[in-house]
C-alpha positions as CSV (number, residue, x, y, z in Angstrom):
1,X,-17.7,-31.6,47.0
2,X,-19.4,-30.7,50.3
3,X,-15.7,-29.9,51.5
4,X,-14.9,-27.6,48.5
5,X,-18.3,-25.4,48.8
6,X,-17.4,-23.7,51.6
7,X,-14.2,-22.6,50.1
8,X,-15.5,-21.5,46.9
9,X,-19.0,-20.0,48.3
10,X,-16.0,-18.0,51.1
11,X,-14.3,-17.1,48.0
12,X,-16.8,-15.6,46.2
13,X,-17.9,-13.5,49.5
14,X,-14.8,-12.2,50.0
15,X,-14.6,-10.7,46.0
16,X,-17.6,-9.5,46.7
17,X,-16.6,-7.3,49.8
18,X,-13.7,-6.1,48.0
19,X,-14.7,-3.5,45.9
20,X,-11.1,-2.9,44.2
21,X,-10.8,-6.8,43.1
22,X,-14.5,-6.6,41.8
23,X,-13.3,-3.4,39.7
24,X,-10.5,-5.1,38.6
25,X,-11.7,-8.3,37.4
26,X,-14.5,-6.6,35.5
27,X,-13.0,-2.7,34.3
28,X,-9.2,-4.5,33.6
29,X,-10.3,-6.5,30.4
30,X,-13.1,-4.1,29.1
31,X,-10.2,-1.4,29.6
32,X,-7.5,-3.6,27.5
33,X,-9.5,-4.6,25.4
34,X,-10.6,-0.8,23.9
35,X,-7.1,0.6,24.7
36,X,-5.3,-2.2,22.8
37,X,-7.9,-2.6,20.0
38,X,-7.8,1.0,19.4
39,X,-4.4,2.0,19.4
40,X,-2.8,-1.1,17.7
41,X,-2.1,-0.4,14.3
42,X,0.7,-0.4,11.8
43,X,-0.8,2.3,9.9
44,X,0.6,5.9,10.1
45,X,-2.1,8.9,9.9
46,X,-1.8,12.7,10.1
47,X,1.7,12.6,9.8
48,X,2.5,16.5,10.2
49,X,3.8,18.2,7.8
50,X,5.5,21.4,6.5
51,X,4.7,22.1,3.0
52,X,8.0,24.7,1.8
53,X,6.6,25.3,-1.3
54,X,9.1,28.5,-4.1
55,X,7.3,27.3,-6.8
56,X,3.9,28.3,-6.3
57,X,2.6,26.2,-9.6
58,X,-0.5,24.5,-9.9
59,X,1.8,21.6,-10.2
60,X,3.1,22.0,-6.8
61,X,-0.4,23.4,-5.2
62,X,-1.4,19.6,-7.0
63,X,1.1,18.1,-4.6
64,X,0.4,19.7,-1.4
65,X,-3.4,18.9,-2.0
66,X,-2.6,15.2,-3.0
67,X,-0.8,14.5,0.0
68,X,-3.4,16.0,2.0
69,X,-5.9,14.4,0.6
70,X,-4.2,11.0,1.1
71,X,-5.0,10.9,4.9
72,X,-1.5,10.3,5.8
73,X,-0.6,13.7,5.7
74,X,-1.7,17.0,7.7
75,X,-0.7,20.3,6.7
76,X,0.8,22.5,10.5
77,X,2.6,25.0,8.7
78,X,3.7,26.4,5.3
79,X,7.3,27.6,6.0
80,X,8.6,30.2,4.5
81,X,12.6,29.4,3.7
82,X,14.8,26.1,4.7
83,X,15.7,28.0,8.1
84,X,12.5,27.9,8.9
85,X,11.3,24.3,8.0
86,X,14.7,23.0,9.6
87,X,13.7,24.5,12.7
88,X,9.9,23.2,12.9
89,X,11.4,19.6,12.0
90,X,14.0,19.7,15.0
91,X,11.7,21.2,17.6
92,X,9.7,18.1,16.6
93,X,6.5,20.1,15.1
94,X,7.0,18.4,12.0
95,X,7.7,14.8,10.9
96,X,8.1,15.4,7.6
97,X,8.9,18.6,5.6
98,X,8.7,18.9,1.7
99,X,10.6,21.3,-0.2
100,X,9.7,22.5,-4.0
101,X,12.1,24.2,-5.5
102,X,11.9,27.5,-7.8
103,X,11.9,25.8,-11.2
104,X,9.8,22.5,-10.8
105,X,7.0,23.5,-13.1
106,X,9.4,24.7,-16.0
107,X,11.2,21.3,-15.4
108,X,8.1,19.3,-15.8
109,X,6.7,20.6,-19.3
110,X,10.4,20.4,-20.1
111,X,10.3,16.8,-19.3
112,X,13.1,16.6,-17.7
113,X,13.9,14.9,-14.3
114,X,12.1,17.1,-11.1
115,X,14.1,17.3,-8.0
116,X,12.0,17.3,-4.6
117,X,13.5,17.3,-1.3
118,X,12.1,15.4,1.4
119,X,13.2,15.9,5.0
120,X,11.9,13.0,7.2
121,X,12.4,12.9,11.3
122,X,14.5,9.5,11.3
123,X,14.3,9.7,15.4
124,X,11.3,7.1,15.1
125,X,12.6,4.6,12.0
126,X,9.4,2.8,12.1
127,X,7.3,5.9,11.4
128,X,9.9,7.0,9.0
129,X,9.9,4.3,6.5
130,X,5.9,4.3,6.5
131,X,6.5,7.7,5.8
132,X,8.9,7.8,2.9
133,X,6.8,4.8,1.7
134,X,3.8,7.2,1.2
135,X,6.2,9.8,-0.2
136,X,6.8,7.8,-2.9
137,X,3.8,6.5,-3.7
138,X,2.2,10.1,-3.9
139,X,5.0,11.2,-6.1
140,X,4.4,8.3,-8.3
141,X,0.8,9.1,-8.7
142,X,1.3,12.4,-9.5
143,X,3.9,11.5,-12.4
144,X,1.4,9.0,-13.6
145,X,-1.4,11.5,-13.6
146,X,0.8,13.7,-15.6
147,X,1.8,11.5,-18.1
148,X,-2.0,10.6,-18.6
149,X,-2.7,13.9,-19.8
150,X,0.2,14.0,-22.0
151,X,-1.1,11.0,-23.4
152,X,-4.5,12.1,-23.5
153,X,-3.2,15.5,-25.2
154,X,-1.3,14.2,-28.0
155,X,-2.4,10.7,-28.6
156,X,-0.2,7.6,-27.9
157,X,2.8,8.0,-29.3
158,X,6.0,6.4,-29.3
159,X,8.3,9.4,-28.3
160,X,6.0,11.9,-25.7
161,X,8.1,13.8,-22.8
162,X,7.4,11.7,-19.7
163,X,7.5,14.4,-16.6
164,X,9.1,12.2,-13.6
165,X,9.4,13.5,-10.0
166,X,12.5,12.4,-8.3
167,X,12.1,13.2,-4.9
168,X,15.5,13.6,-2.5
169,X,15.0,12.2,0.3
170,X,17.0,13.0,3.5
171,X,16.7,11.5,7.2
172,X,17.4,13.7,10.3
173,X,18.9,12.3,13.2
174,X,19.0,8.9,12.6
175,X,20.4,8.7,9.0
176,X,20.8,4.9,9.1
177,X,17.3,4.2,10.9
178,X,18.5,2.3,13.3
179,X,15.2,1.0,15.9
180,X,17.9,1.1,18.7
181,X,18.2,4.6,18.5
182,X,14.5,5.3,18.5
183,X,14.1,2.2,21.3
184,X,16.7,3.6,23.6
185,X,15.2,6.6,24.9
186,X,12.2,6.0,24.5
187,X,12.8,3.2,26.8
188,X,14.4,4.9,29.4
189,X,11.1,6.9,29.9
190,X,9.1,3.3,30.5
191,X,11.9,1.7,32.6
192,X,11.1,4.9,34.6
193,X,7.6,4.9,35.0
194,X,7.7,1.0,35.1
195,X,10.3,0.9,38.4
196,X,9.2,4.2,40.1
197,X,5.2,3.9,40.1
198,X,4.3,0.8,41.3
199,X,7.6,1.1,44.1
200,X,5.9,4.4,45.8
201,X,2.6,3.0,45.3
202,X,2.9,0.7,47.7
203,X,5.3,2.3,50.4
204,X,2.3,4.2,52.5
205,X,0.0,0.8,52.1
206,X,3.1,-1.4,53.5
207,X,2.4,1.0,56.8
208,X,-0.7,0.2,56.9
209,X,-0.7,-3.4,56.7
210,X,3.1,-3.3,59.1
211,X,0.7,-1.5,61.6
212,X,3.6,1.5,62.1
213,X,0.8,4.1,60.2
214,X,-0.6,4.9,63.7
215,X,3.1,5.6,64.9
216,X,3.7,8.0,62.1
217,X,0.2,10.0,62.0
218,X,1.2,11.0,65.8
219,X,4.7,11.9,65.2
220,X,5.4,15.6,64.8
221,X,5.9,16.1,61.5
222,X,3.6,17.2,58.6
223,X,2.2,15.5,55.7
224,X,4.8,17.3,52.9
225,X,7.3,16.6,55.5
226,X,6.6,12.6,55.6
227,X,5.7,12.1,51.6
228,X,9.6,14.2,50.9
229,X,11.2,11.7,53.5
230,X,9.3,8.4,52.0
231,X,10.0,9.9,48.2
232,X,13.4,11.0,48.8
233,X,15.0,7.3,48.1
234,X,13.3,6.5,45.6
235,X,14.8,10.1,43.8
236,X,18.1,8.2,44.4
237,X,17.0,5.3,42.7
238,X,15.1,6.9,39.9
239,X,18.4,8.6,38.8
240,X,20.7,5.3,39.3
241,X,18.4,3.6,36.7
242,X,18.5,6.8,34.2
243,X,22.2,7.0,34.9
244,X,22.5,3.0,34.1
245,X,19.9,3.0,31.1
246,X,22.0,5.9,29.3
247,X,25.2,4.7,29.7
248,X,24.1,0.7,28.5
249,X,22.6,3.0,25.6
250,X,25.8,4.7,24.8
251,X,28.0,2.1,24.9
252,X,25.9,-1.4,24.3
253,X,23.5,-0.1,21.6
254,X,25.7,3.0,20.2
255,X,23.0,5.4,20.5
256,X,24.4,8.5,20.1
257,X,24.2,11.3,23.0
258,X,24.3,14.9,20.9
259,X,22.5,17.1,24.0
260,X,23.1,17.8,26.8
261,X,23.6,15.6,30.2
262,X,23.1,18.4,32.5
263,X,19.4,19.1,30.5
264,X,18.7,15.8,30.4
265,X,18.9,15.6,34.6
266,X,17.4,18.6,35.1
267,X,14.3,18.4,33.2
268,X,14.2,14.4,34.1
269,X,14.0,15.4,37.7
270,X,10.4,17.1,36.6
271,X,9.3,13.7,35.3
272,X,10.5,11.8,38.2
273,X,8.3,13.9,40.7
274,X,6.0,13.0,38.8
275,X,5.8,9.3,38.5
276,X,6.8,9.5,42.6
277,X,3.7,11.8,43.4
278,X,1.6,9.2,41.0
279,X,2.8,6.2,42.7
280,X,2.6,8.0,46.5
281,X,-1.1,9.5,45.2
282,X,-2.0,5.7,44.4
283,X,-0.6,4.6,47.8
284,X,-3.2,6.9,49.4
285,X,-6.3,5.2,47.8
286,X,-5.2,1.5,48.2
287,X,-5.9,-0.6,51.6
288,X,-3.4,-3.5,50.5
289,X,-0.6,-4.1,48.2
290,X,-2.2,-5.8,45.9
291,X,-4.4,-3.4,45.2
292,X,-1.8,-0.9,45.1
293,X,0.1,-2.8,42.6
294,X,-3.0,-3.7,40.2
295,X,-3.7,0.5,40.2
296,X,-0.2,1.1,39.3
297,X,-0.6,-1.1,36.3
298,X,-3.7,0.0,35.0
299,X,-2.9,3.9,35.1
300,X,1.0,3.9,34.6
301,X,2.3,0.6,33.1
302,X,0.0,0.2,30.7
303,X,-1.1,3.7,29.5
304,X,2.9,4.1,29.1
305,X,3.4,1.2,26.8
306,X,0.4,1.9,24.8
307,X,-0.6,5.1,24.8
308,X,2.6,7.5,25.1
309,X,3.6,7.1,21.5
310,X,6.9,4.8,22.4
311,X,5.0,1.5,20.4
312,X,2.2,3.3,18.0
313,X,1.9,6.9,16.6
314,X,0.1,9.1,18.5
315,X,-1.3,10.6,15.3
316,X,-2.9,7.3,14.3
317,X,-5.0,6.7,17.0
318,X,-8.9,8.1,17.5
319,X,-9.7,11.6,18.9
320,X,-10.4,10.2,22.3
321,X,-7.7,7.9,22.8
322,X,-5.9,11.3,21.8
323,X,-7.1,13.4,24.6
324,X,-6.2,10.3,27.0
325,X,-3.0,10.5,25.8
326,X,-2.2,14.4,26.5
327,X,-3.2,13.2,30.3
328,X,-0.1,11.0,30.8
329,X,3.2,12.7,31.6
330,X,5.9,10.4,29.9
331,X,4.4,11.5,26.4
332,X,6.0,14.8,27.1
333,X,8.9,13.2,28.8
334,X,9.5,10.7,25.6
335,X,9.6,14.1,23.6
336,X,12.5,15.7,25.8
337,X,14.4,12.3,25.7
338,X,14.2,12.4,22.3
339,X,15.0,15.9,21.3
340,X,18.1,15.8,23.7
341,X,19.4,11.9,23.0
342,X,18.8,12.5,19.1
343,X,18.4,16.0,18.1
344,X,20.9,17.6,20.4
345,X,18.3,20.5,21.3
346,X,18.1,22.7,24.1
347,X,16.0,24.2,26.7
348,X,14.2,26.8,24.7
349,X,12.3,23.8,21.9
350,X,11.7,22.0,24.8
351,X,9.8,24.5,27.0
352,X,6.4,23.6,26.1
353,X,7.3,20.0,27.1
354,X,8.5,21.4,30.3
355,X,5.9,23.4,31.5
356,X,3.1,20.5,30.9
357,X,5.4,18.1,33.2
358,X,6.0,21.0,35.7
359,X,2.0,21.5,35.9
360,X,1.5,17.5,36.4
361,X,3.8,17.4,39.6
362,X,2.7,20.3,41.2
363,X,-0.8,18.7,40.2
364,X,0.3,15.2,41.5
365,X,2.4,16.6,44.0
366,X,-0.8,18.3,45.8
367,X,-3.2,15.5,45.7
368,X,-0.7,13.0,47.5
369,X,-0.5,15.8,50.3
370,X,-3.9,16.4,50.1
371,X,-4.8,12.5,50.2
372,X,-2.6,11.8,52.9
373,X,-4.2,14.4,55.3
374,X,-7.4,13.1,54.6
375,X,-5.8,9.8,55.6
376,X,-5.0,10.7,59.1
377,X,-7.6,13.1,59.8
């Protein structure tokens, strides 16, 4: 024992001199703790929905309300004709959209069979089949509720109209549900973030710990110049792995490609300056490493799994973990993968994505610059 003291009192002065570890071994469970916690759940809330709705009946008004009410369910918009409600469902504004036709009322004190049509983004299976699971149960409520106050009306008898629902339900995009063809692309945007982050993150703090730092803050050229050298590789390797990922999609998993490629590499090059300036930005604030690769984990690898809707629903989670959430670019970047792999859209429904990943690299972009002069000032 008096040989081992040393090393474990040496040990624990050394933690305690490095700040990072210290933040680390403390903030790192606390954080995975509330994140994981918090966001893991199998439940599906404030699904969005369009509400198309030619009856206008109390009957359908009944509906609407009852899957409002439910929780599961949050009215965006009220379409006004099937053009309209197509359109919100492919530019991914709505998950689910519910059509009542003209004559749903008359058909119900008829007694006769109801037809609803449901239209359900099948991109994310999971979320789809929670979805048409609540559906269903809604409509069944509502039947049984109407039957009650037929029986209520006219007594239990043996021969009363029962008023049934039959919804129509229809998937978009992935008609057979298949979890590959959510997986897919929403993998390639973690493979991306995974390999690209914690790589630049540690190229400036391999420098420093080489020694060759000094030799580059007296060569002549400027900060922008040296972060577009170091980041210029990694551009390489960022499209080898999208480039690899697709076509192991295409022709492994069958997941089918209906946009298009050039889109797809354009708007992925936004999203790859992106996790390059986060990794270079993180390269700037770590002295070793280590460190370096412990930050990329905490703010990239992590958030990415948990919090950019690939695993659990955006929707579901609390209003904080929400706003976290609209902080980290691959949410947006999941979005275009999926409305190009899946959906086949184009440049115009995926604008809004766009500009929010354009904003975060100039963003990103200008810290790393900004970080590095610091550095060598």
């Amino acid at each position: 024992m008096k040989r081992i003291l040393p090393f474990i009192s040496k040990e624990f002065i050394h933690i305690y001199r490095d700040l990072w570890t210290l933040i680390m071994v403390f903030f790192l469970p606390v954080f995975m703790l509330v994140i994981m916690g918090s966001a893991i759940t199998m439940d599906v809330k404030n699904i969005a929905l369009g509400f198309l709705d030619l009856d206008n009946s109390q009957d359908s008004r009944e509906i609407r309300d009852m899957m409002v009410s439910s929780g599961y369910f949050k009215l965006k918009a009220t379409p006004a004709d099937d053009e309209e409600l197509a359109r919100l469902i492919q530019s991914g504004k709505m998950k689910v959209g519910v059509k009542i036709n003209h004559n749903f009322s008359q058909l119900l004190k008829e007694g006769k069979p109801s037809p609803v049509q449901i239209l359900v983004d099948g991109a994310d299976s999971n979320t789809a089949n929670i979805t048409i699971g609540y559906c269903e149960s809604i409509f069944q409520k509502f039947t049984l509720n109407r039957l009650s106050s037929v029986i209520k009306g006219r007594g239990v008898q043996k021969n009363y109209p029962i008023p049934p629902v039959d919804p129509e339900i229809r998937f978009w995009f992935n008609s057979d549900l298949k979890s590959t063809n959510f997986l897919v692309p929403g993998l390639i945007g973690l493979i991306m973030m995974i390999t690209l982050v914690p790589l630049t993150s540690m190229s400036v703090v391999r420098e420093k710990e080489r020694g060759t730092i000094e030799g580059i803050m007296v060569a002549p050229v400027s900060p922008l110049e040296f972060i577009v050298g170091k980041l210029t590789p990694y551009l390489f390797i960022a499209y080898g792995d999208l480039l690899l990922v697709i076509i192991c999609g295409i022709f492994l998993f069958n997941v089918p490609f209906r946009g298009s490629y050039l889109l797809l590499f354009a708007l992925s090059f936004i999203f790859i300056i992106c996790a390059l300036s986060h990794g270079l930005l993180i390269s700037t604030l770590a002295n070793s490493q280590r460190i370096a690769w412990q930050l990329s984990i905490l703010t990239s690898i992590l958030p990415s799994i948990f919090l950019s809707g690939f695993t659990f629903p955006i929707e579901s989670m609390p209003l904080f973990l929400q706003a976290v959430c609209a902080l980290l670019p691959v949410r947006y970047y999941l979005v275009i993968l999926q409305g190009i792999i899946l959906k086949g859209v184009g440049f115009r429904e995926l604008l809004p994505q766009t500009v929010i990943l354009s904003i975060f690299a100039l963003i990103l972009m200008r810290l790393s610059v900004a970080r590095f002069k610091k550095r060598i000032s």
